[in-house]
Each structure stands twice: as C-alpha cells, then as structure tokens.
C-alpha positions as CSV (number, residue, x, y, z in Angstrom):
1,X,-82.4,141.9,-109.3
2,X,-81.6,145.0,-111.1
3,X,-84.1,145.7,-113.3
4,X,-82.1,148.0,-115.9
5,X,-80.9,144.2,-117.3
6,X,-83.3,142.8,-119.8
7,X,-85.2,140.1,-118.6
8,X,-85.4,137.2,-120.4
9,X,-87.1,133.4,-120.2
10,X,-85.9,130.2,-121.5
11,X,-88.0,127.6,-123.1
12,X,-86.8,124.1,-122.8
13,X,-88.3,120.4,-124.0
14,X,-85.6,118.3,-122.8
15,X,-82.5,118.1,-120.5
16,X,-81.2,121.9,-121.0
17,X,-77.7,121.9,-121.6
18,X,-77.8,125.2,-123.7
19,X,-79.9,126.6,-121.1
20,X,-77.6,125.5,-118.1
21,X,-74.7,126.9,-120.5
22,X,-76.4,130.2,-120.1
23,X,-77.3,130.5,-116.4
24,X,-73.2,129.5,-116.3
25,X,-72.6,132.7,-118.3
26,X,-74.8,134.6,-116.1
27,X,-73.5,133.8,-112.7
28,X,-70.0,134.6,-114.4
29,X,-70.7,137.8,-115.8
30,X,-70.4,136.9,-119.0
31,X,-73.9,137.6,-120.0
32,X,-75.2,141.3,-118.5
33,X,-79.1,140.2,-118.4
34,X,-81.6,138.8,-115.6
35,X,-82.4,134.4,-116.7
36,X,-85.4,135.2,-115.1
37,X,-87.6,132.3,-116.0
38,X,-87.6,128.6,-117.6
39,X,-90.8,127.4,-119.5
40,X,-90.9,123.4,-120.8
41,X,-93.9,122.0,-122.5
42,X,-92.5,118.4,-120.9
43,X,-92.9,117.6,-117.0
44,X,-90.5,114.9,-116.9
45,X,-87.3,117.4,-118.5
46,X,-84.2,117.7,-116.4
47,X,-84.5,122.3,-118.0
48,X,-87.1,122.5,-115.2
49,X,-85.0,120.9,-112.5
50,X,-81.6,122.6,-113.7
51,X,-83.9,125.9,-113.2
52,X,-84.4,125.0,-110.0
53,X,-81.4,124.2,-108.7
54,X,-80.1,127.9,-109.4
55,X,-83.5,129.1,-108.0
56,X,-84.9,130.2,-111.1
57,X,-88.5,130.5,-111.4
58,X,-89.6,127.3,-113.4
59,X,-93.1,126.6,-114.9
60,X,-94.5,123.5,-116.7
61,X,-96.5,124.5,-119.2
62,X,-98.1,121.7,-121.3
63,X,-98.9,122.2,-124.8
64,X,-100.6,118.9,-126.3
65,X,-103.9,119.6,-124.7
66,X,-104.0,123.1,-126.5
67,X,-104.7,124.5,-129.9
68,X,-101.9,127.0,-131.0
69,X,-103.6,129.6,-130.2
70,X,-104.4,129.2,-126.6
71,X,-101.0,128.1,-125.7
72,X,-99.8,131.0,-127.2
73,X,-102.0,133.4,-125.0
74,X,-101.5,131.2,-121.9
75,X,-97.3,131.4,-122.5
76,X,-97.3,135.4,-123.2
77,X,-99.9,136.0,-120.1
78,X,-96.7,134.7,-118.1
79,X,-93.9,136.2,-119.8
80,X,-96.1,139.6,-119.6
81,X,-97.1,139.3,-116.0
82,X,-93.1,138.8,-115.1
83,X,-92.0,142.0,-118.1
84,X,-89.9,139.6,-119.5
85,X,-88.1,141.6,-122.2
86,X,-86.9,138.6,-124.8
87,X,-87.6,135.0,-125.0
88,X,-84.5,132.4,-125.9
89,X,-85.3,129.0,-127.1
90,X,-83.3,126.7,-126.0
91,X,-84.3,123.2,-127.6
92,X,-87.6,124.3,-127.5
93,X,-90.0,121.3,-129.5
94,X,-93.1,123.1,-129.7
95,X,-94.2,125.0,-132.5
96,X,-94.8,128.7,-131.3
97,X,-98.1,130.3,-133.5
98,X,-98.0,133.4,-135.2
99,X,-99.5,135.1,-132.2
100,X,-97.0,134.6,-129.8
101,X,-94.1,135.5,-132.5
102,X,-95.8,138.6,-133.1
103,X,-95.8,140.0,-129.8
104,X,-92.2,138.6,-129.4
105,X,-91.1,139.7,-133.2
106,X,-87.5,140.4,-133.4
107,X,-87.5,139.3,-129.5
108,X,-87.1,135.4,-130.2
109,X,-83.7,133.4,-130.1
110,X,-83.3,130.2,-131.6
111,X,-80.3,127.9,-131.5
112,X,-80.4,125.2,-134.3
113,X,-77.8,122.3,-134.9
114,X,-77.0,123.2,-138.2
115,X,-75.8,125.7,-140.8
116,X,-79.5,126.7,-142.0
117,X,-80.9,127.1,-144.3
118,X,-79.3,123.0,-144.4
119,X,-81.0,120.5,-142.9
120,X,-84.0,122.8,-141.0
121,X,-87.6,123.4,-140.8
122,X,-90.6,121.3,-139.6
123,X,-89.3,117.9,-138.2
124,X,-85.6,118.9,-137.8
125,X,-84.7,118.5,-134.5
126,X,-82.4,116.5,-132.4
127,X,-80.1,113.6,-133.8
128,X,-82.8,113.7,-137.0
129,X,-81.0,117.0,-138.2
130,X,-77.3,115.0,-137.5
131,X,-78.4,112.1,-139.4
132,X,-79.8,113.9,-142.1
133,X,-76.2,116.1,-142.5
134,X,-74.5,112.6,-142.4
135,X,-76.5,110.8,-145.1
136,X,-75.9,113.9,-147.7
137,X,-72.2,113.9,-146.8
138,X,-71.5,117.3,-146.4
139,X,-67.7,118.4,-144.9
140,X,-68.9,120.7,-142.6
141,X,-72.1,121.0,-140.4
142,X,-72.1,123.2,-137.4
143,X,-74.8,125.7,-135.3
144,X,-77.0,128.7,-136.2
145,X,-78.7,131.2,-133.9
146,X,-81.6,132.6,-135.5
147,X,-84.4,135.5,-134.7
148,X,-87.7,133.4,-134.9
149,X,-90.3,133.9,-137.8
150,X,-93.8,132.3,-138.5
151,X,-91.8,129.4,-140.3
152,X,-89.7,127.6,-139.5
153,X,-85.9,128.1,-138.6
154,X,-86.4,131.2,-141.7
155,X,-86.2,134.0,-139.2
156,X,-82.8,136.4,-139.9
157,X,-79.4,134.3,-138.9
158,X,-77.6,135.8,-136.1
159,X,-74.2,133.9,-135.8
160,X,-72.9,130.6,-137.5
161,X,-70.3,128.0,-136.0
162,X,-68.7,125.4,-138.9
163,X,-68.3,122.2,-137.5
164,X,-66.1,119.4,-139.4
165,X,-67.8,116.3,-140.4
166,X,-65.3,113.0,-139.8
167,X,-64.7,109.8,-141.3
168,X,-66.9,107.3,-139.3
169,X,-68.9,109.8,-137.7
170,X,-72.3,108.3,-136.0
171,X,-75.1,111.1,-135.5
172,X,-74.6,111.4,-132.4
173,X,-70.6,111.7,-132.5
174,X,-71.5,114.5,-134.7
175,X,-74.0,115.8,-132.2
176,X,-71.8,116.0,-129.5
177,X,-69.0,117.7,-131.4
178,X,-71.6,120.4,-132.4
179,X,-73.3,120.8,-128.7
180,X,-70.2,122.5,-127.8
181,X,-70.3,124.8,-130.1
182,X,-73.8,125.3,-129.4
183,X,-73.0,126.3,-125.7
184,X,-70.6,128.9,-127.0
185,X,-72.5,130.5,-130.0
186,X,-76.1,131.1,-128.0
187,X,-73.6,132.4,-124.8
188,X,-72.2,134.8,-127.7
189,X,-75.8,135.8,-129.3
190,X,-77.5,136.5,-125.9
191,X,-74.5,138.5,-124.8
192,X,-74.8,140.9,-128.1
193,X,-78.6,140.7,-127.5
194,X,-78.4,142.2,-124.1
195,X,-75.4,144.2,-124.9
196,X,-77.3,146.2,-127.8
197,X,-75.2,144.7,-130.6
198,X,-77.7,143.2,-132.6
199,X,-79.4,145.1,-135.4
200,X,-82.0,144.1,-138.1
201,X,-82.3,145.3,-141.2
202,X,-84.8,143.5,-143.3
203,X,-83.2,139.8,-143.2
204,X,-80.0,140.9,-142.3
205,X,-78.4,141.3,-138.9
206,X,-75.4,143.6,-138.4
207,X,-73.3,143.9,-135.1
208,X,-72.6,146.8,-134.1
C-alpha cells in the first residue's frame, strides 16, 4: 500500500452501495487514494461484509450504548491509530459530535440525496428525504456532496447532480433514479479530494 495516497475510511449504516461504488473506482484507477477502512454503527449491514469481500479492514462500532462524546473519541482513536487522512460518509446514520468534526474539519465527505439546502438536516435520510421532495412537488431533486459541519448537512457544498422528478413517481422510483447519480457524484468528489482539487474558502469550494 503506498503510503503517498491519502488514506481514507468509510462509514456506513446500511447496505453500502456508495461505498461499494467507491472501492469499484479504486480497484479501476479511477480514484488515486488507499479505501483503507469501513466503520458501521450497525452489525447486521451488508457495508461491513462488502468491506470484507475486497479485504478491507472492517470494524463494527456501535453507537447506541454511547454518549456523543465517547463515540467520538472511541471512532478517532481508530482512524488515528491507522493515519487515516479523510473520513467519507457514505450513508452514515449517526450523528458525528462536534469533537470528532473538529479533528476531521474540512476532512469529512457527505453524500446527501438531495439538492441542499432542500429537504436536509436532522431526520432526513433515506426514502424520508424522497417523499418529502415528492409531497412539495418540486421538478428536479438530485444529490449533493458536502464537507461536514456541527449541523446538519450545512457544511460547504462540493458538487450537485439535478435529478428530474416524473409524473407517477413513488419515493422510491425517485430514489433509485437519484442512487445513480449518487455513485457517480461521491466517485467524482473523492477523486478531486485526493487529487488536490478541492479548495475552501469560507463556505465556498473552488476546483482547481
């Protein structure tokens, strides 16, 4: 493993599409950066088996049995003791705390199913944010990826896929429309991350 790539660890709650969508990018190429480990706050997911599978360090980490605080230590004593450079969330369920986003500030990628600041925040997540975009009858929904902050899907916008809304669209029509994007836009956002192309200024993120 060579260690002039940045290192990087995927957090997962679920079955890990995005995240099997980057360790696809990886093993092409496409991505210049070491998936070096998987995290998931569930033990039943499928993220921790797909991790597996490509032999990539895997590690349950449960989070309902912790305050805030002490998951946050107990997740950056792992990502420390393995250097890992920058953390991508990957349908990641958990609320990080304000600990763990500070020692990760500017370091954190989100992927949410939507073109924030619609339909986001606390309790958006899944089919909910789908639903939601279908009951206020927008045109267009899509994908954002996101630099975390302390609140909620607010962190600096990285890249934005529109997605057309259809006539008779269920929530999860529209979800499986927008997944595919999904795959695509994170692929793209890690790639600049790793590449260098990705600069903040204030709330605003230029590529360079």
């Amino acid at each position: 493993m060579c260690r002039d790539l940045k290192k990087f660890a995927v957090l997962v709650s679920g079955g890990g599409s995005n995240l099997q969508a980057l360790i696809d990018a990886c093993a092409q190429g496409q991505i210049k950066g070491n998936l070096s480990l998987v995290v998931c706050n569930r033990k039943a997911a499928f993220g921790l088996e797909r991790a597996k599978i490509h032999g990539i360090e895997a590690i349950y980490l449960r989070g309902d049995d912790k305050s805030v605080e002490d998951y946050d230590q107990e997740l950056l004593n792992i990502l420390k003791e393995r250097d890992i450079d920058f953390v991508v969330l990957a349908g990641f369920l958990k609320i990080l705390g304000p600990d763990f986003i500070s020692a990760y500030e500017n370091k954190i990628i989100n992927i949410h199913p939507s073109l924030i600041p619609a339909f986001c925040g606390q309790g958006y997540y899944g089919l909910k944010v789908h639903q939601a975009a279908l009951d206020y009858g927008v045109k267009l929904s899509g994908a954002t990826t996101h630099f975390v902050s302390p609140v909620a899907d607010a962190g600096p916008i990285i890249y934005q896929v529109a997605v057309p809304v259809l006539d008779g669209d269920q929530a999860e029509d529209l979800q499986k429309r927008i997944i595919k994007e999904e795959h695509k836009l994170l692929v793209k956002t890690v790639k600049d991350y790793c590449d260098d192309k990705l600069q903040i200024q204030g709330r605003i993120v230029k590529v360079r």
